[in-house]
C-alpha positions as CSV (number, residue, x, y, z in Angstrom):
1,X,20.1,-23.4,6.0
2,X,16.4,-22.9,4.3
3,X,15.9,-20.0,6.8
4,X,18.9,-18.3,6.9
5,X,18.3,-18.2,2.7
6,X,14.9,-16.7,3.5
7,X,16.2,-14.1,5.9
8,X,18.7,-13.1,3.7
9,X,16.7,-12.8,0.4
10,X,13.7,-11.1,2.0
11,X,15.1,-8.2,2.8
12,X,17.5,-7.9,-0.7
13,X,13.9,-8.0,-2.2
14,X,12.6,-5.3,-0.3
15,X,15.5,-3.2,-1.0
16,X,15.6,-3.8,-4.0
17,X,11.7,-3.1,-4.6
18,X,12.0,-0.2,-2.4
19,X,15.3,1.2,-4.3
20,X,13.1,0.6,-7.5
21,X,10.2,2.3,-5.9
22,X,12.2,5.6,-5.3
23,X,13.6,6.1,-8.7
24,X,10.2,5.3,-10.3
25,X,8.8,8.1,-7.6
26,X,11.6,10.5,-8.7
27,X,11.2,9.8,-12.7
28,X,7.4,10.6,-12.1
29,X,8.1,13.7,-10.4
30,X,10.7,15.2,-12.5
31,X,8.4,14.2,-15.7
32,X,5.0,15.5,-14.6
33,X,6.5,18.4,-12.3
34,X,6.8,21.0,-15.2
35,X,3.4,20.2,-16.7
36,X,1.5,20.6,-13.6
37,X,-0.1,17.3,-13.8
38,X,0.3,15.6,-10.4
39,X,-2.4,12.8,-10.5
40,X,0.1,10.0,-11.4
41,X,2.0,11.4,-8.2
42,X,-1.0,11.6,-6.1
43,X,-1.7,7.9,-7.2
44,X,1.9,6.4,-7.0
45,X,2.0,8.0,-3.4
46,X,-1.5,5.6,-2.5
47,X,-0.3,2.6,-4.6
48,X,3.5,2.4,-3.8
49,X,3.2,1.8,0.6
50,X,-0.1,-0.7,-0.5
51,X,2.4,-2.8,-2.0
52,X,5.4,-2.2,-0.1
53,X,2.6,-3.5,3.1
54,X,1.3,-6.4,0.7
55,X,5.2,-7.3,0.3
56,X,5.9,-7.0,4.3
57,X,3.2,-9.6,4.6
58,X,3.7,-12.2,1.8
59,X,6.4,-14.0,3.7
60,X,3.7,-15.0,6.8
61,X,0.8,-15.2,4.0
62,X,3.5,-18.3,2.3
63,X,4.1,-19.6,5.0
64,X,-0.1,-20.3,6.3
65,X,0.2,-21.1,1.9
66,X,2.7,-23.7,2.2
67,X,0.8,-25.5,5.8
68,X,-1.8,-26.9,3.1
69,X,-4.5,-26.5,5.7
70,X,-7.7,-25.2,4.5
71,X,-7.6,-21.4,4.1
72,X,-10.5,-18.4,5.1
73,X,-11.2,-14.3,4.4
74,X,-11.6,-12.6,7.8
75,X,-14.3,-10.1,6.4
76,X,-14.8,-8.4,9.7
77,X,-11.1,-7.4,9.3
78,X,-11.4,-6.7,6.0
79,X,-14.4,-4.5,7.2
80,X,-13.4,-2.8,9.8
81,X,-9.3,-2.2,9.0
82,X,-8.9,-2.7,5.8
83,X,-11.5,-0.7,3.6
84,X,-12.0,2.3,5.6
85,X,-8.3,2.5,5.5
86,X,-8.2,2.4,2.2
87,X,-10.7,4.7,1.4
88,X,-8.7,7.3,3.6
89,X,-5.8,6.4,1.7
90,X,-7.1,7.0,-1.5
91,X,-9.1,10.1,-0.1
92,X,-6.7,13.1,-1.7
93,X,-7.0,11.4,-5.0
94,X,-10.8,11.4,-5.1
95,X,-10.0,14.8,-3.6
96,X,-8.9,15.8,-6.7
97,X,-11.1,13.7,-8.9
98,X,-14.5,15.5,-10.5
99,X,-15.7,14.1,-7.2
100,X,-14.1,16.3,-5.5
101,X,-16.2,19.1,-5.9
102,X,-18.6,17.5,-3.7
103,X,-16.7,16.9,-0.8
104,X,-17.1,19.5,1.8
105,X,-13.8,18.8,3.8
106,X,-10.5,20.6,3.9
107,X,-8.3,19.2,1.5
108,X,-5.5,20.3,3.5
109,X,-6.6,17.6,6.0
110,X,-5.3,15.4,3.1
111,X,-2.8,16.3,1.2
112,X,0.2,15.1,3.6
113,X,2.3,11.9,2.7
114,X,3.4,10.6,5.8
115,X,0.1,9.6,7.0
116,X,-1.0,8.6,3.4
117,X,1.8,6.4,3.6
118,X,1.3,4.8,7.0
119,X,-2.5,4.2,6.0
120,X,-1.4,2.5,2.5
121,X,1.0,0.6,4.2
122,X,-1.3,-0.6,7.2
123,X,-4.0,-1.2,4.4
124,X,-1.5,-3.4,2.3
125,X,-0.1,-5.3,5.6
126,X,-3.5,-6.3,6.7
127,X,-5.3,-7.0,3.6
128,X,-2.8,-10.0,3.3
129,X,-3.3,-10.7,6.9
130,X,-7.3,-11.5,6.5
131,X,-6.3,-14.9,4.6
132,X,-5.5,-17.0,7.9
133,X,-6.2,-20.6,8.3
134,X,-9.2,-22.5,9.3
């Protein structure tokens, strides 16, 4: 009965988070869209999948939690996976950034959501994942 609870709430909190999520996306773009400020969008679009991959995660992350073994950071996957996809991620916003003058790379590249959003989300799903047991 303790797992047919968990199936059933897990995925009301992810609609729920993800329903949340939206209308937060659409108050930010209706508010900043006629002041031509689109940072906060730009962020929001690299934070928002992060977490929504974090949140896909956290129920195997309690569960390895709850087995009260000893627990370890896998750096190489934190390494490899993990940062450099979160430097992509976060790429259009440094894009944009004063940095961004000194990036010689077509920001076109960039500027796409879908595989912003993959990335995040990948990033967010396996930065949980490197806390594993011993």
């Amino acid at each position: 009965m303790k797992k047919l609870g968990s199936f059933l709430l897990w995925p009301l909190l992810f609609t729920l988070l993800l329903w949340v999520g939206t209308r937060f996306q659409i108050y930010i773009e209706v508010k900043y869209e006629g002041m031509y400020i689109f940072y906060p969008i730009l962020l929001y679009s690299t934070i928002f999948p992060y977490l929504m991959g974090m949140f896909f995660r956290l129920p195997s992350l309690l569960n390895v939690v709850r087995s009260k073994k000893a627990l370890t950071f896998d750096i190489v996957k934190f390494l490899v996976i993990v940062l450099p996809a979160s430097i992509i991620a976060s790429f259009h916003i440094i894009y944009f950034s004063p940095l961004g003058h000194y990036i010689p790379l077509n920001p076109m590249l960039f500027l796409a959501d879908t595989p912003i959003t993959i990335i995040s989300f990948v990033a967010g799903y396996m930065l949980l994942s490197c806390i594993k047991e011993k």
